[in-house]
C-alpha positions in Angstrom: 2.5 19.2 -46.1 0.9 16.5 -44.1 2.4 16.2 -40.6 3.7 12.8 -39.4 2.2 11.0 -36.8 3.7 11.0 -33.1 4.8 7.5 -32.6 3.3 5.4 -29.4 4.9 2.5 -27.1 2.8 0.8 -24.6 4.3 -2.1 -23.2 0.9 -2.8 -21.0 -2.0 -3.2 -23.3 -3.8 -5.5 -20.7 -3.9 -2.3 -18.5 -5.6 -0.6 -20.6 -9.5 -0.4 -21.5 -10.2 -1.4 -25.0 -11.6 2.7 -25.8 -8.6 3.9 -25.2 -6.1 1.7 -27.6 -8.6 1.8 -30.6 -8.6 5.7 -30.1 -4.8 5.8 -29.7 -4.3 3.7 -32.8 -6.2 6.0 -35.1 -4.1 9.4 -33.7 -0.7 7.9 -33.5 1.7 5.2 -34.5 1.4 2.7 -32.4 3.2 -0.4 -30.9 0.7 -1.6 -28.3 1.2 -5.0 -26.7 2.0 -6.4 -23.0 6.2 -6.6 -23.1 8.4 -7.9 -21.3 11.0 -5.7 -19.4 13.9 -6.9 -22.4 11.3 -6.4 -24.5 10.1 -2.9 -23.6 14.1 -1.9 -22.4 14.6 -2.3 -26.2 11.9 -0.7 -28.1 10.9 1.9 -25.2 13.4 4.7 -26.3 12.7 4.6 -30.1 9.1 6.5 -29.6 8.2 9.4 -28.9 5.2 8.7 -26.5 5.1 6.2 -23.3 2.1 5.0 -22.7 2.3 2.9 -19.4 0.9 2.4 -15.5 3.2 0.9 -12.8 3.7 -3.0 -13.4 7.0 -2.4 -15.9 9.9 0.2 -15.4 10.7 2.8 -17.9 14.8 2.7 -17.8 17.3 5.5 -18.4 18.9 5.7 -22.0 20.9 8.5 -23.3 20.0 8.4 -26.8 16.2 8.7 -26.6 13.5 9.5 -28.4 10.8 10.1 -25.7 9.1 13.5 -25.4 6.0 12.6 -24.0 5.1 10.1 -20.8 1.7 9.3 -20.0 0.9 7.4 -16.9 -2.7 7.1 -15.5 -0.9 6.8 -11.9 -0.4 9.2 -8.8 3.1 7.3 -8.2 6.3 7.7 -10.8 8.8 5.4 -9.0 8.4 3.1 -12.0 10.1 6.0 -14.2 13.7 6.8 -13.4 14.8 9.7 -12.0 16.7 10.8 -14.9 13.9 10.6 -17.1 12.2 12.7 -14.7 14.4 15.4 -14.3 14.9 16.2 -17.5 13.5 18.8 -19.6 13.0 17.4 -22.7 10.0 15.0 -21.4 7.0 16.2 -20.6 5.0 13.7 -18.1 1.3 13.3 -17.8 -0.1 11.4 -14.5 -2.7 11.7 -11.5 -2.1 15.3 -9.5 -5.4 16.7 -10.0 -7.1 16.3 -6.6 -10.5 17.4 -7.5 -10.2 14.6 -9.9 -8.7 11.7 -8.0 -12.0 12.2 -5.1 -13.7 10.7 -8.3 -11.4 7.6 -8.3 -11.9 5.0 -5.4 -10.2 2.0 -6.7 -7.5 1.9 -4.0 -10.3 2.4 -1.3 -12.1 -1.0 -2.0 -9.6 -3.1 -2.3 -7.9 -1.4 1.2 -11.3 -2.4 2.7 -11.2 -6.1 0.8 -7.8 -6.8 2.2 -8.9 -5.9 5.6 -12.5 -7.8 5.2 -10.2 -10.9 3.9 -7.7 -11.3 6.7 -11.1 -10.8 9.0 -12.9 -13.4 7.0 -9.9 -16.0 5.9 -11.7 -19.6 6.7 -11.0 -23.1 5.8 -11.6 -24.0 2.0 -11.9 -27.2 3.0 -15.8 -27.5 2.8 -17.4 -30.5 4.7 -21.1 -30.2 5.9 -23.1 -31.7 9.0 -21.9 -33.6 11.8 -18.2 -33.8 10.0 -17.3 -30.1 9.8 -14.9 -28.8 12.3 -16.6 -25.4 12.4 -13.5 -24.0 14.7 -11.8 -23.8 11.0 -14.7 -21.3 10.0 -14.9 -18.7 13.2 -13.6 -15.7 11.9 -13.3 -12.2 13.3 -15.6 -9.1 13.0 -14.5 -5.1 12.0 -17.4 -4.0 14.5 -15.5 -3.1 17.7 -11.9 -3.2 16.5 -9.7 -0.1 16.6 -8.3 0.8 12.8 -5.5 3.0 12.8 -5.0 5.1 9.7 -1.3 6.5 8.7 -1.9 9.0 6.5 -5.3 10.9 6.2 -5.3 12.4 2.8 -8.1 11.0 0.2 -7.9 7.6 0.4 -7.0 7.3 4.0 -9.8 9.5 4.9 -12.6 7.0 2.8 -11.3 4.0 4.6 -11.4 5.7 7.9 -15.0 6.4 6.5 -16.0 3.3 5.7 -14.4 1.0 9.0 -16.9 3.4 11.1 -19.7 2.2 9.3 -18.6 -1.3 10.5 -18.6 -0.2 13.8 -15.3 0.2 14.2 -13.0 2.5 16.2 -10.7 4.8 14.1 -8.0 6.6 15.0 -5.7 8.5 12.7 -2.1 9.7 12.1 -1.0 12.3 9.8 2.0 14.6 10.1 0.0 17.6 7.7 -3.0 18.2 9.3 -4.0 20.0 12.3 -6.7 18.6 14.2 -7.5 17.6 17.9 -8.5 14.6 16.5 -4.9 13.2 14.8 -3.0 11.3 17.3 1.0 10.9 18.1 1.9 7.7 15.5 3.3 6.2 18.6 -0.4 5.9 20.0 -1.9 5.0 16.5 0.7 2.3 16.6 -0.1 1.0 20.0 -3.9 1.1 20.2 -4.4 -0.2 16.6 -5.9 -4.2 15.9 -5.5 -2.7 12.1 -3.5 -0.1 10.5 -3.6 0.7 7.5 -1.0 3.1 5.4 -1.9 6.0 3.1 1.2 7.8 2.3 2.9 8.9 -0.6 6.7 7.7 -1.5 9.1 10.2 -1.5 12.5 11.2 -0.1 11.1 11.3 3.5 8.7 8.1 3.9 11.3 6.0 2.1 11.9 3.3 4.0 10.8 5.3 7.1 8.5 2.8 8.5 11.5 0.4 10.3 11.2 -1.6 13.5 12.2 1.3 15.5 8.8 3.1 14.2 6.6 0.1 14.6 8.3 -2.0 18.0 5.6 -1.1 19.8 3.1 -2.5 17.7 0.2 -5.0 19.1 0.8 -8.9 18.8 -1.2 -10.2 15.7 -2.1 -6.9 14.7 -2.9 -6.6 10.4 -0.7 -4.1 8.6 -2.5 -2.8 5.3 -0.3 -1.2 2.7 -2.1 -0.2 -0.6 0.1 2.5 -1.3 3.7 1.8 -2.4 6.4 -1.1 -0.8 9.1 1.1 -0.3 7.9 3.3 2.3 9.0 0.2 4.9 12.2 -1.3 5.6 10.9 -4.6 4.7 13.8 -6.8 6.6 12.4 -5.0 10.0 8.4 -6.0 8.8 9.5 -9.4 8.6 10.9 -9.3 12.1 8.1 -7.7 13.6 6.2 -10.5 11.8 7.6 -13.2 13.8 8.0 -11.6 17.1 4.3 -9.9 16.9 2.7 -12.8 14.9 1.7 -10.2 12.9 -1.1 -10.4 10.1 -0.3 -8.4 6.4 -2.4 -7.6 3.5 -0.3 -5.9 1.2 -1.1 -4.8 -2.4 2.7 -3.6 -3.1 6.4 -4.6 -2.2 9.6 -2.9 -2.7 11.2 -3.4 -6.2 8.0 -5.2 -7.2 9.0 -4.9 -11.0 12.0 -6.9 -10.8 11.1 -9.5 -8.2 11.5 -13.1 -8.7 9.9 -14.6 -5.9 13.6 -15.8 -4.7 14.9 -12.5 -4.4 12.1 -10.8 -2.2 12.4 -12.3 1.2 9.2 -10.4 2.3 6.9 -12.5 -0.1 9.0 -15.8 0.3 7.7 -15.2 4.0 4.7 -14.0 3.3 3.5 -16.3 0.8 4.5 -19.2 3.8 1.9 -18.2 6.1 -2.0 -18.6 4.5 -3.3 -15.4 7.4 -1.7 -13.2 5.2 -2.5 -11.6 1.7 -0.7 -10.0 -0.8 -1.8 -9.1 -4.2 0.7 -7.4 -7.4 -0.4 -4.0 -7.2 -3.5 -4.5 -8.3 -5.6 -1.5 -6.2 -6.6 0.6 -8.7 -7.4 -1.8 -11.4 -11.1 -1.4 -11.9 -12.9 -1.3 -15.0 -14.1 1.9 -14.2 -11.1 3.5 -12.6 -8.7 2.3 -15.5 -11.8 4.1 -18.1 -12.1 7.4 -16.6 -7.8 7.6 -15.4 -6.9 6.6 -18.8 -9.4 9.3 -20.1 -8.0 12.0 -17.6 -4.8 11.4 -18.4 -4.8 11.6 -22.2 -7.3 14.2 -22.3 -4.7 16.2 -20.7 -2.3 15.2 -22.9 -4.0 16.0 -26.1 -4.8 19.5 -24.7 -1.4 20.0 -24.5 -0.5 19.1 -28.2 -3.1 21.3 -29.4 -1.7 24.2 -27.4 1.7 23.7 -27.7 2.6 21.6 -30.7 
């Protein structure tokens, strides 16, 4: 007897490269679009496969079909806990170090948020004797001290790459033993730039509050490319006005449900043109999404063969 196709929901299609659904659509059944939350919170639990990244949360539902999760990202606070814990799912995402030192997604757009702020000029062009040319001195990397929280494999490339600018780089990381990682206190004092590379979990959540950081430089940038809810966001905006503080941030707590009105951090943000922020877009390269998405299923379809 002919075995029925494993059925297939992702609610992201856009996030996707174009190899990956046509191969998808001719293993399993498919629903493949880009859903809304409603949307997906009503179809999600009706397949047997999630396919998704980070930009849309996978909800908690008792009666559920799901068996299989497959998420080309290193994160999984877009999942629910429940989900997680059980043991009738089976998830598939990014844990394969030797793997992710071939992904550097995350590392160029940490470096572009930094270049930015450096580089934000006027956009108001005029040429010749009319130009107010104060509106387009900007600010070098060469000479400025980067500080780096978190020196694992993306912190480590940054660090890497602000040196070839001529910059001074310090680090901070509570794992590693060297002579060379500083007290975060230092980091946080010494830095023009500092940039965060940690993961979320039970620890870092919201760990990075003004108490941690009151000692930071006046107009200092903070980078954050790795998730929002490692700081207490209410205390970042604080800092922000007593430090005139500079932020290029590629993530925000609860970014999935925010509606512009309900984050306060963007509303201030957004009201201030020296700083950048960007939807968690770090790892969306043509060729990051290709070879993640490839990883990720790969694994998944050695596991079917194996186990199924």
């Amino acid at each position: 007897m002919k075995q029925k196709k494993l059925t297939l929901i992702c609610p992201n299609k856009s996030l996707f490269s174009i190899n990956t659904i046509n191969f998808l659509k001719k293993k399993f059944k498919c629903k493949i679009d880009d859903l809304s939350q409603s949307e997906f919170d009503k179809l999600a639990h009706k397949f047997q496969i999630v396919l998704t990244r980070f930009n849309i949360n996978l909800k908690y539902s008792k009666k559920s079909n799901i068996r299989y999760i497959l998420t080309p990202t290193t994160g999984l606070n877009h999942i629910d806990k429940k989900i997680l814990s059980s043991t009738r799912v089976k998830v598939f995402n990014l844990i394969d170090k030797s793997f992710l030192k071939k992904v550097n997604a995350t590392i160029e757009h940490t470096i572009f948020l930094i270049l930015n702020i450096l580089k934000k000029r006027s956009n108001k062009i005029k040429f010749g004797y009319k130009s107010n040319y104060k509106e387009y001195i900007v600010e070098e990397l060469n000479n400025k001290t980067v500080g780096i929280i978190g020196l694992g494999r993306i912190g480590s490339k940054v660090g890497s790459i602000c040196k070839a600018f001529g910059a001074k780089v310090i680090f901070y990381d509570k794992f590693l033993i060297n002579k060379s990682n500083q007290k975060f206190e230092y980091v946080i004092k010494k830095s023009d730039i500092i940039s965060f590379h940690v993961p979320l979990n039970k620890l870092t959540y919201r760990y990075y509050n003004y108490r941690k950081l009151k000692h930071i430089k006046k107009n200092a940038i903070i980078i954050n490319t790795s998730r929002g809810e490692i700081f207490n966001e209410n205390d970042l905006i604080r800092l922000g006005k007593e430090k005139e503080l500079r932020f290029g941030l590629d993530v925000l707590a609860n970014e999935n449900v925010i509606r512009g009105k309900n984050s306060k951090l963007l509303n201030f943000l957004q009201k201030n043109s020296r700083n950048i922020v960007t939807p968690h877009v770090g790892g969306l390269t043509k060729e990051s999404i290709e070879i993640t998405d490839n990883h990720v299923i790969s694994n998944f379809l050695k596991y079917l063969n194996e186990h199924e």
